[in-house]
C-alpha positions in Angstrom: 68.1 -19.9 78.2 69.5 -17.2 75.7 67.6 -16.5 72.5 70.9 -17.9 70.5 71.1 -21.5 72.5 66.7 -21.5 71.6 67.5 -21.1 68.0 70.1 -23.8 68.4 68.2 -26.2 70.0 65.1 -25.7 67.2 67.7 -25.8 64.7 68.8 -29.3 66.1 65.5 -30.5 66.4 64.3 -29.6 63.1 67.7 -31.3 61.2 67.1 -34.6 63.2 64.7 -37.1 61.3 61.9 -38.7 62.2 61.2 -36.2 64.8 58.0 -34.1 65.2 59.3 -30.9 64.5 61.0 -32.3 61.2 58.1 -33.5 60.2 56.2 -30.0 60.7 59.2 -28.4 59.2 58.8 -30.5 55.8 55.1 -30.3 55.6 55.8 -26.2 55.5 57.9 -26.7 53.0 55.4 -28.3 50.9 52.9 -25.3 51.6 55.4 -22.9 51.1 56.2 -24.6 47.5 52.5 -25.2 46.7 51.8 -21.6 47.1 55.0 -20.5 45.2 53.9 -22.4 41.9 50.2 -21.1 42.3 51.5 -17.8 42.5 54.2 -18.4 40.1 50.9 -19.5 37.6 48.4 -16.6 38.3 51.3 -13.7 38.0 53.1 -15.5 34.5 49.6 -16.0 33.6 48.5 -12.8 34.2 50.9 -11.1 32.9 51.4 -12.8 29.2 47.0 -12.2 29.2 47.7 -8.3 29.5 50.6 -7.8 27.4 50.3 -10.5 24.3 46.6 -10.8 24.4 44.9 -10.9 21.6 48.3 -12.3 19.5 48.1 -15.3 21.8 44.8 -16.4 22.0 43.8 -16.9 18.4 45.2 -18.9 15.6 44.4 -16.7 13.0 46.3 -13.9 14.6 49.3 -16.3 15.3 50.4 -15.8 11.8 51.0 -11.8 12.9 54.7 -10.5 13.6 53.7 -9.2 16.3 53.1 -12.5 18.0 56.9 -13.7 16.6 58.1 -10.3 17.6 56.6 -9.8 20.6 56.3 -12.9 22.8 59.4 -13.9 23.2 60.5 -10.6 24.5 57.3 -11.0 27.4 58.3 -14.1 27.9 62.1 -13.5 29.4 60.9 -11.4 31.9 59.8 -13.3 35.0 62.1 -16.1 34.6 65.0 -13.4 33.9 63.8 -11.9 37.5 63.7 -15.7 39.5 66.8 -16.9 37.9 68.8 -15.2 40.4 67.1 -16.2 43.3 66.7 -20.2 42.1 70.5 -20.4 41.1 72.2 -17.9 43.8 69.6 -19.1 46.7 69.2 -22.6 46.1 71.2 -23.6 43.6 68.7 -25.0 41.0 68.5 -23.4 37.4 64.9 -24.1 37.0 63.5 -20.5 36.9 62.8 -20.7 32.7 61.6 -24.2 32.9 59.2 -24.3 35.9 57.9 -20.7 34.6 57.4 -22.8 31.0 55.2 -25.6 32.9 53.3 -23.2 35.4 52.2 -20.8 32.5 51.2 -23.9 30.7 49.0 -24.9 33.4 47.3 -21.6 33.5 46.9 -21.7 29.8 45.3 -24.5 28.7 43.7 -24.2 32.0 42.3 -20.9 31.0 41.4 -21.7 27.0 40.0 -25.0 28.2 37.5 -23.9 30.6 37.2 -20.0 29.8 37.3 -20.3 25.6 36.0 -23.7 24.7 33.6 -25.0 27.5 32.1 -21.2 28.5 32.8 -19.5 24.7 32.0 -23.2 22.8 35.8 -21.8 20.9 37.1 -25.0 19.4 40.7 -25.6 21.0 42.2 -25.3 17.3 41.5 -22.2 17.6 42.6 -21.2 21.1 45.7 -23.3 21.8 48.4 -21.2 23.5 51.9 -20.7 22.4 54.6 -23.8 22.6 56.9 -21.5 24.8 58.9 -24.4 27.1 62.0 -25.6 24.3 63.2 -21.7 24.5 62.9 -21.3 28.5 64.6 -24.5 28.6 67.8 -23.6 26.5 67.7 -20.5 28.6 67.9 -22.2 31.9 70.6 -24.8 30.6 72.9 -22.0 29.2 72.2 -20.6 32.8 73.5 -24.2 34.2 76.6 -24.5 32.0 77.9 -20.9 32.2 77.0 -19.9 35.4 78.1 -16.4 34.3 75.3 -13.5 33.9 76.6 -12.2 30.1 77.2 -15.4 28.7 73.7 -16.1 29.8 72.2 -12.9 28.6 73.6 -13.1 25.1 72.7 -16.8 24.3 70.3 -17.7 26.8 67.9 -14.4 26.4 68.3 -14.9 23.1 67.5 -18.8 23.0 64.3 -18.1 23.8 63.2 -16.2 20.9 65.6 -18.4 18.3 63.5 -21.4 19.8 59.5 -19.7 19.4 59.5 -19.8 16.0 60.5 -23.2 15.0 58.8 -24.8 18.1 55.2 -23.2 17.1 55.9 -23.7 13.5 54.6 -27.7 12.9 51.3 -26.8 14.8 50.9 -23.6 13.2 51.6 -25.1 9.9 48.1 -26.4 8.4 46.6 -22.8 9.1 48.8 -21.5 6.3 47.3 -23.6 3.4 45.8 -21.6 0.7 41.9 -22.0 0.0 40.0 -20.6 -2.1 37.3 -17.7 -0.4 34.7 -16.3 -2.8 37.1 -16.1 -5.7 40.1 -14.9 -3.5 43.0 -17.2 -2.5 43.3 -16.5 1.2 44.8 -19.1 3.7 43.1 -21.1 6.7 43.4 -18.3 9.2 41.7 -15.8 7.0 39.0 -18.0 6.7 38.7 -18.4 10.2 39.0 -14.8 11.0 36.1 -14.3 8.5 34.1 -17.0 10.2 34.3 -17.0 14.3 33.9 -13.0 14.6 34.6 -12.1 17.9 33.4 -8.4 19.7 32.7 -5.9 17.4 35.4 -3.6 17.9 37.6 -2.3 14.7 40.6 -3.8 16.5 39.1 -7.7 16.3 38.3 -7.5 12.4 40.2 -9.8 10.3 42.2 -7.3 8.1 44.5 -9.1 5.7 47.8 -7.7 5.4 49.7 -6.8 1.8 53.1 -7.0 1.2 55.7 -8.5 3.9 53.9 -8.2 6.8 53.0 -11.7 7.3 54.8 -13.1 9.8 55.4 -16.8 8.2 55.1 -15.4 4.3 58.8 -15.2 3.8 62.1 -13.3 5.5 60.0 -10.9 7.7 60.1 -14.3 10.5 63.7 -14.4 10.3 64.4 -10.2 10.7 61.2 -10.9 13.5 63.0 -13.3 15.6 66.6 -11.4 15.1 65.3 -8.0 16.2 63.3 -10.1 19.0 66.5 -12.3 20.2 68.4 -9.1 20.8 65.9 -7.4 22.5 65.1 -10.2 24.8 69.2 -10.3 25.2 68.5 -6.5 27.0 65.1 -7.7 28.8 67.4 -10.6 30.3 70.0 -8.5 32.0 68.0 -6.2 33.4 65.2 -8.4 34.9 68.0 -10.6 36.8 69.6 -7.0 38.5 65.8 -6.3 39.3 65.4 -10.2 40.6 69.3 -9.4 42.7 68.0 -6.2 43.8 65.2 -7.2 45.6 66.3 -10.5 46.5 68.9 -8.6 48.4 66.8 -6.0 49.6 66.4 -7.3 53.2 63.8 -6.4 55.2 62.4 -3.4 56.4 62.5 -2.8 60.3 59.0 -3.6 62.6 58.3 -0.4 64.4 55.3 -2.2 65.8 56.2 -5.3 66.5 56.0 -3.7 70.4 52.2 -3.8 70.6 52.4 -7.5 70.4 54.5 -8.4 72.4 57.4 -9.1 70.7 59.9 -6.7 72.1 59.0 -8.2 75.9 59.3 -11.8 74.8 63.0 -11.2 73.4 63.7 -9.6 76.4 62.3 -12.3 78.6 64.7 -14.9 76.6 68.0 -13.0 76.6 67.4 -12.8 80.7 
């Protein structure tokens, strides 16, 4: 039996249901998914922990424009990259939404058991960003256009049009003023003041004059417009990276000889 009329007849057995090898076939798939979301989870996760950090994890620094500015842009990335492979592979534009839900996991995941059970961090203080309404518009611009620049310009963008207002009612009550030894400061200041973390210049609560509050006037608004174009950029090129090495093949075996393989073809084509 040739090596073609083998693949044929595994082919034939796989497609045909009820059978055994169907039924091994499908439970693969199921391990082959189960390990694409963990990994999916650890690297989003991973990746917003080293680059937004400190913005993220804390309330009182939620009200920074860095964290309007600069999370949205971080965001876009890795579903940018898996968008082409979802839509152009499989045909599902799910790369934004199912990165949404698996960072998610890892977050509340991570400020649950890392900040508020090991720390004793209360969880108003720790809860991560609302990031999944953005990613979503993203993915259903994706769906509707199915053209790249269309995408780019008002999906990318989607996602940091959407941050702002979608954190906004949670991130509300930490803007009321209070009085603090004879200053008027708002709820975040206090809790900067109060739940010092390491002792490093970069942690002190410093309060800000001026327009550099993120929330205290039109500084949000130029924020989220210098963000949305940016993450415009960041969307184009992480979907050419994600086409690249989608389409990148695979690199030849030179050793695939000292086991074996090389005979066993041979063996089948005879």
């Amino acid at each position: 039996m040739s090596l073609e009329q083998h693949e044929a007849k595994l082919l034939s057995a796989i497609s045909t249901p009820g059978s055994d090898a169907a039924k091994i076939a499908r439970g693969l798939d199921w391990i082959v998914v189960g390990i694409l979301v963990f990994a999916i989870i650890a690297a989003y996760h991973i990746h917003m922990m080293l680059t937004v950090g400190d913005w993220d994890f804390w309330v009182d620094w939620k009200d920074r424009m860095n964290w309007v500015t600069l999370t949205p842009m971080l965001l876009v990335v890795i579903p940018a990259a898996l968008s082409y492979p979802f839509m152009e592979k499989f045909g599902l534009p799910i790369a934004g939404t199912l990165c949404a839900l698996c960072l998610m996991i890892g977050e509340w995941a991570s400020r649950y058991f890392s900040f508020h059970l090991w720390t004793y961090f209360p969880m108003s203080m720790v809860w991560p960003s609302i990031v999944i309404p953005g990613l979503m518009l993203m993915d259903m611009v994706y769906l509707l256009s199915r053209n790249l620049f269309v995408t780019s310009i008002f999906g990318g963008s989607a996602v940091a049009f959407a941050f702002a207002p979608a954190n906004w009612p949670i991130l509300a009550p930490y803007h009321v003023p209070v009085i603090h030894m004879d200053q008027v400061v708002s709820v975040a200041d206090l809790i900067g003041y109060t739940f010092t973390r390491t002792a490093t210049p970069e942690y002190l609560r410093m309060i800000e004059r001026g327009t550099l509050r993120t929330f205290g006037g039109e500084s949000t608004l130029i924020s989220t417009f210098f963000s949305a174009f940016v993450c415009m950029i960041l969307y184009f090129v992480w979907w050419k990276i994600g086409e690249w090495l989608t389409n990148m093949g695979s690199t030849p075996n030179v050793l695939k000889k000292y086991v074996g393989y090389s005979d066993d073809v041979e063996k089948e084509k005879q």
